[in-house]
N, C-alpha and C positions, 0 to 999 in steps of 0.2 A: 633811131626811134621815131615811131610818128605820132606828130603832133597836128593840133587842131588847124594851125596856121599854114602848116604845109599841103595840107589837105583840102584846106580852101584856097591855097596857089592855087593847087594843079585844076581845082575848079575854073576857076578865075580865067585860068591861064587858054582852057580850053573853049571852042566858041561854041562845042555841042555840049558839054555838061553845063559850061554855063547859063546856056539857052534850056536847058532841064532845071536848071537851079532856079533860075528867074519866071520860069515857067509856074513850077511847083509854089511859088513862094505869091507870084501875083495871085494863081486862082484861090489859093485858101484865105490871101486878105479879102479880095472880092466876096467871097462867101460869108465870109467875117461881116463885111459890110451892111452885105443884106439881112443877115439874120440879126442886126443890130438896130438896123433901120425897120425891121417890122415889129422887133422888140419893143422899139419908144413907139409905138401905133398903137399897140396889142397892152399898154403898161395898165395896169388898175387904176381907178379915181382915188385910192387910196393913196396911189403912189406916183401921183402924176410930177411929184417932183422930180422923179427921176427921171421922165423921160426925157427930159433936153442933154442931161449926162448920157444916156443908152445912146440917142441919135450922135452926138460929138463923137462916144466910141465909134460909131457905123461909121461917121466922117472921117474920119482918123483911119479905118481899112481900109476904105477906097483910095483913099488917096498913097495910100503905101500898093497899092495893087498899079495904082498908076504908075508906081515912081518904077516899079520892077517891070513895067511895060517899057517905059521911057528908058531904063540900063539895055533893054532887050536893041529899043529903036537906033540907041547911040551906037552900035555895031551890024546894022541894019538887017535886023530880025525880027520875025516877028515869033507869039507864045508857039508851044508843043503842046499837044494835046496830053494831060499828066496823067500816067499810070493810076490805075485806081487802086494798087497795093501802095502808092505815096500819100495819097487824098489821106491826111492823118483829124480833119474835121467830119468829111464823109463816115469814115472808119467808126470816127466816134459815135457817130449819131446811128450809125446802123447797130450800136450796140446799147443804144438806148441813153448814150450820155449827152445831158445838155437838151436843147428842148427840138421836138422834132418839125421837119420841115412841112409836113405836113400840118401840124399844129398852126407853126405861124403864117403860113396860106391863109390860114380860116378868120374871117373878121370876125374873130370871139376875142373879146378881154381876158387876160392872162388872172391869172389867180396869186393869192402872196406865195402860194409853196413855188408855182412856176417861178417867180422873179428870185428866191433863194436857190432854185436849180438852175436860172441862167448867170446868178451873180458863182454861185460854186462853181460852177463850169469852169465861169472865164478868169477864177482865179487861178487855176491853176494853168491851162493851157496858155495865158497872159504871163506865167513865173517861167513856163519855158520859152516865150517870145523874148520876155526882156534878158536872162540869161543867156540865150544864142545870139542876141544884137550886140549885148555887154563885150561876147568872146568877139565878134567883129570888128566893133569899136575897139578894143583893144590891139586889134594885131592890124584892122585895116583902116581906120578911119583917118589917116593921112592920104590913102592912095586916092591917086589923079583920078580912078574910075568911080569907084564905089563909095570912097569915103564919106563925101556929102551925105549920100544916100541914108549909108548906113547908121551917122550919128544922127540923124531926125529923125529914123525910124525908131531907134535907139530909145530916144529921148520923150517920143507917145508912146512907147512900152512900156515908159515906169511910171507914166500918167497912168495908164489904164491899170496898174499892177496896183499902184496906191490909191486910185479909186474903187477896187475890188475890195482890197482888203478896210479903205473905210468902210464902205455901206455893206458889207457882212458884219463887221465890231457894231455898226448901227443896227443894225436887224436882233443881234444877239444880244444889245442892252433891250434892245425892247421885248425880250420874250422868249426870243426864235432860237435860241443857244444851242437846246438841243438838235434841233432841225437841220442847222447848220452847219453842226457837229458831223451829225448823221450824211448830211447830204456830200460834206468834202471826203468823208472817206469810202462810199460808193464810187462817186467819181475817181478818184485817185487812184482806187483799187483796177479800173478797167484802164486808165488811163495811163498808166508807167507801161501796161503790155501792148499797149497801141502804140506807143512811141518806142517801144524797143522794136515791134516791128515792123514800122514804117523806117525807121533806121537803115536794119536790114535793109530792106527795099530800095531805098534809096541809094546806100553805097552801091548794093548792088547793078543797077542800072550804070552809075558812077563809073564804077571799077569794070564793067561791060566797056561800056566806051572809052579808057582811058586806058584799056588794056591791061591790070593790076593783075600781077601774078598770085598764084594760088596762095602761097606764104601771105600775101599782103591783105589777100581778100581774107583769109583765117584768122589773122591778127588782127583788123577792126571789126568781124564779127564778134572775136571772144571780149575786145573792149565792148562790145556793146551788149553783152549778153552779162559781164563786169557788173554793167552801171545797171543793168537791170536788177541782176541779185542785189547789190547794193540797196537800190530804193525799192524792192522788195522788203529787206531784212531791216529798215527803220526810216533808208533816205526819203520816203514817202513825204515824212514828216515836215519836210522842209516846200513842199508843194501845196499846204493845207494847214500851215501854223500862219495864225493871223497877229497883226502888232497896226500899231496907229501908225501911218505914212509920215513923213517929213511931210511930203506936199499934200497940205489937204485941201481940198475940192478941188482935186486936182482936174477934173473934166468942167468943172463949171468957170472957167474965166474967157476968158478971148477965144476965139476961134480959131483954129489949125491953122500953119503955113502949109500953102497951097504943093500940089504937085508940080503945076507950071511955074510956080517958084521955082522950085528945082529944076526943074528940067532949065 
């Protein structure tokens, strides 16, 4: 039977999917980063509180872009140019979710709908950040390689997961309920079939390089096509249901630990 941990061995184990895996995962934090960092620029006077949270998020990407650089360095590699059927922020943004890059180019001040469409956004692609780091931390966060890595990344994914979901509960006592409403289940709706098939794509390339015979490559597509009917038929729900964080403010206290910490 296969499982998540086995799966991310034969990752691990390999020094071309791996260098695809660290590849993939630096440039979407990178991405992450900038369109966080133009975010707190771009924030309303209405909302200038937020912007030192938006920028800490932006900090907090790049430095996770660096750390997936510095796992690349420590077996002396450098990134892969990533398939644009894996780019799963690209992907989204070509389908209109989350705010466009074109947009944040422009030194125009965001509006309140814009700052509810980049807080939806990043709650949900933030629930699939901290859930894949959670599955890592679980089965790798002892290992000699990645371990470190992966519990610090870990650990800024439930910051940014519990500061999404505060400042949406703040937006919706002030007003914004329906909006918010409205705005998590567009996103949602486009965003379960981009990550099913960025999935795809990904094992794919995977299972190319690691040689996965046809039986195995049918059997993680039907798991992944699974989890799609799943959060299709209600799982959605758990991508888009908001609750108050343990940790609150969680973006406004101290400053990140560095990547060259790590490294």
């Amino acid at each position: 039977m296969l499982s998540a941990k086995d799966l991310f061995q034969e990752i691990l184990d390999n020094d071309d999917t791996f260098r695809l895996f660290c590849s993939i995962a630096a440039a979407g934090e990178a991405q992450g980063g900038w369109e966080n960092a133009r975010i707190s620029v771009l924030v309303p006077d209405s909302y200038r509180a937020l912007a030192p949270k938006v920028a800490r998020h932006g900090a907090d990407e790049d430095k996770h872009g660096r750390i997936f650089n510095a796992l690349l360095k420590k077996r002396g590699m450098e990134p892969v140019e990533v398939p644009g059927e894996t780019d799963y922020t690209m992907l989204l943004e070509g389908i209109g979710i989350g705010l466009a890059h074109d947009q944040l180019r422009r030194d125009r001040q965001l509006t309140e709908a814009d700052i509810i469409t980049y807080l939806a956004h990043s709650r949900i692609t933030e629930q699939r950040a901290a859930n894949q780091m959670q599955m890592l931390v679980t089965h790798f966060g002892d290992h000699p390689e990645v371990g470190r890595a992966v519990r610090m990344i870990s650990h800024d994914e439930d910051n940014h997961l519990a500061y999404c979901h505060e400042e949406l509960l703040g937006l919706a006592a002030a007003g914004h309920g329906r909006r918010v409403k409205e705005t998590l289940r567009e996103a949602v709706a486009a965003e379960i079939r981009v990550y099913r098939d960025v999935s795809h794509a990904v094992m794919e390339h995977m299972g190319r390089i690691l040689g996965w015979p046809r039986s195995k490559r049918m059997l993680l597509s039907a798991g992944i096509e699974g989890m799609y009917a799943y959060e299709r038929a209600g799982g959605w729900r758990r991508l888009v249901a908001l609750r108050m964080p343990e940790r609150r403010d969680a973006l406004g206290g101290p400053p990140p630990r560095t990547a060259t910490e790590f490294a």
